[in-house]
C-alpha positions in Angstrom: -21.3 -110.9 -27.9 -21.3 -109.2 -31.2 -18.5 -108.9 -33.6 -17.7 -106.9 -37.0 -15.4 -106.4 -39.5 -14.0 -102.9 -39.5 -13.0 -100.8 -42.1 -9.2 -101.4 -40.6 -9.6 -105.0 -41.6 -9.9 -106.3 -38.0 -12.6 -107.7 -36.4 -14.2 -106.2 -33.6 -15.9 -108.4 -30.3 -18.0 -106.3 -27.9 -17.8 -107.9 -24.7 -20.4 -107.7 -21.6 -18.2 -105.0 -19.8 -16.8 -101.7 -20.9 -14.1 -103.4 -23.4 -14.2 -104.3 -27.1 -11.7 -107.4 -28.4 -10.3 -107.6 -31.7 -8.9 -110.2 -34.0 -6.0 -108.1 -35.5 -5.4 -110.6 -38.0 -8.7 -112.4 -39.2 -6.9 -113.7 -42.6 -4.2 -115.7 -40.5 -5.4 -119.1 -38.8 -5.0 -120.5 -36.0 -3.5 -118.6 -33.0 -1.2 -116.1 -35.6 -4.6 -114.4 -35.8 -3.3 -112.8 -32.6 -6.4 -112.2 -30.3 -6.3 -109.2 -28.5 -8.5 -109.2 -25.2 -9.6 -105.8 -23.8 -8.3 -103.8 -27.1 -10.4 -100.9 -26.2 -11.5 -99.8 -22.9 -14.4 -97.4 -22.6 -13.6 -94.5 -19.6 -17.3 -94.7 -18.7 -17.5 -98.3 -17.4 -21.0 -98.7 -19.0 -21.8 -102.3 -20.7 -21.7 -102.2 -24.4 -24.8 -102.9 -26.1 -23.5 -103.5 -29.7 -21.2 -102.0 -31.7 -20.9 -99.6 -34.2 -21.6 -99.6 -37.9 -18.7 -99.7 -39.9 -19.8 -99.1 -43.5 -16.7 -99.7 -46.2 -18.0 -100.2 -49.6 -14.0 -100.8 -50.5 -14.1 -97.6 -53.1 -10.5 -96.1 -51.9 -10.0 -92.9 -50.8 -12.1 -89.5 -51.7 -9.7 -87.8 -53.6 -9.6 -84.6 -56.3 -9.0 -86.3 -59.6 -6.9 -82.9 -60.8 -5.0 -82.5 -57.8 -2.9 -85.7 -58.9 0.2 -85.9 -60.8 2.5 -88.7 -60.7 2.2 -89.8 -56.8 -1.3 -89.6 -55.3 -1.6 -86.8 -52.4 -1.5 -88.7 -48.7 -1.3 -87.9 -45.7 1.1 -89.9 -42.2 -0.7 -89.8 -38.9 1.4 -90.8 -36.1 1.0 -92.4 -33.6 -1.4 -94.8 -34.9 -2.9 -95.7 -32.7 -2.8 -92.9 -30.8 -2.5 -92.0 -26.8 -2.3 -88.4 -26.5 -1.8 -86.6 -29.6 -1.5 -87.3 -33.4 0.7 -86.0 -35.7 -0.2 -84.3 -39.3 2.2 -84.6 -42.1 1.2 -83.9 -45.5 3.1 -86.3 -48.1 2.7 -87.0 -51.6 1.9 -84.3 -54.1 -0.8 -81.6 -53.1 -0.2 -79.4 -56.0 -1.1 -76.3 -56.2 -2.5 -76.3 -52.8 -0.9 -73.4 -50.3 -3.5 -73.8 -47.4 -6.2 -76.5 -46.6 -8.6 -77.1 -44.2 -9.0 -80.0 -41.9 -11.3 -81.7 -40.0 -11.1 -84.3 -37.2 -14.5 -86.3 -37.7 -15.7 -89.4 -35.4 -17.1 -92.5 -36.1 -20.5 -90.8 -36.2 -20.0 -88.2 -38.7 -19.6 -85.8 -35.9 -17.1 -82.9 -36.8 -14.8 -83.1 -33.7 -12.1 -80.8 -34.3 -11.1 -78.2 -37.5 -8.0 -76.5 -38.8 -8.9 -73.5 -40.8 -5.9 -72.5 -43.8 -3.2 -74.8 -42.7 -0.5 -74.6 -45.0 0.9 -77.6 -46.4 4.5 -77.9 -45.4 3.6 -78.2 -42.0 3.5 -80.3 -39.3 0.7 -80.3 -37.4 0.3 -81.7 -33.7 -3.4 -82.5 -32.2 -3.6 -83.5 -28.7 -6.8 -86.8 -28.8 -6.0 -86.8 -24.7 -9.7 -85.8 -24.8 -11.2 -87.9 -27.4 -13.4 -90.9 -26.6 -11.5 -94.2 -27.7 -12.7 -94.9 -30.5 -12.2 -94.8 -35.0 -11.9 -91.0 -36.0 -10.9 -89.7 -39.5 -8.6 -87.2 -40.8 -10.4 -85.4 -43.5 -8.5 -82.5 -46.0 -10.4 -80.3 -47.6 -9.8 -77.1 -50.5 -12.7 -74.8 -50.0 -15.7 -77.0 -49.7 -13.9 -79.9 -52.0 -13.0 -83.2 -50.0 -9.1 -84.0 -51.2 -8.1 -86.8 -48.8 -9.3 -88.9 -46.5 -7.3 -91.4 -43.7 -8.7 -93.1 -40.9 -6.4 -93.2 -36.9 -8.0 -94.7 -34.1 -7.6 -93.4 -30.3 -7.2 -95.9 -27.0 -6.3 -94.7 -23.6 
């Protein structure tokens, strides 16, 4: 069994089967660390061999150091964790900014999904019905400049 402390501040357990644990609350002892047994279940039914590498060197989000004003630019994604679908909102100041492009990245680095000139105001509604379970990242660009960052993860 292996186990790893995630960027989300949980700690993941790969198990002998197609499930990953987690310890949603490492900080807390005791049993208010609230184990979680089968968090993750992986649709292929193969063993898992390890887990991922979650690199977090704790330096904040990627942001555009002129796009700020008073209130750092954010994004909500909802659910979190998600099922189906996620939900884009835009919050926060993003300043100047009439259109943006967005990318749907996995754990990888692979780029599974983009939004080409969204604007905004908008809501925007992905459907993750066929994602992998899994981390995946929300990433907002302006041109070829990285603005925001924010991280959802998908179970089924």
């Amino acid at each position: 069994m292996f186990c790893q402390l995630a960027p989300d501040n949980r700690i993941y357990l790969s198990s002998i089967g197609p499930f990953m644990h987690i310890i949603d609350k490492p900080d807390i002892p005791g049993i208010g660390c609230d184990v979680i047994q089968r968090y993750v279940h992986f649709s292929n039914d193969k063993p898992i061999e390890g887990i991922p590498n979650f690199p977090d060197f704790r330096l904040g989000s990627i942001t555009h150091v002129n796009a700020i004003e008073n209130e750092p630019p954010s994004i909500l994604i909802s659910p979190n964790p998600a099922q189906e679908f996620i939900q884009i909102q835009f919050a926060g100041k993003f300043t100047g900014f009439k259109s943006l492009n967005v990318e749907i990245i996995d754990y990888l680095g692979r780029r599974i999904e983009t939004l080409d000139d969204i604007y905004v105001s908008d809501y925007y509604k992905i459907s993750t019905a066929e994602y992998t379970p899994g981390l995946y990242f929300v990433k907002v660009q302006d041109k070829s400049m990285t603005i925001y960052c924010k991280k959802f993860l998908v179970i089924h």
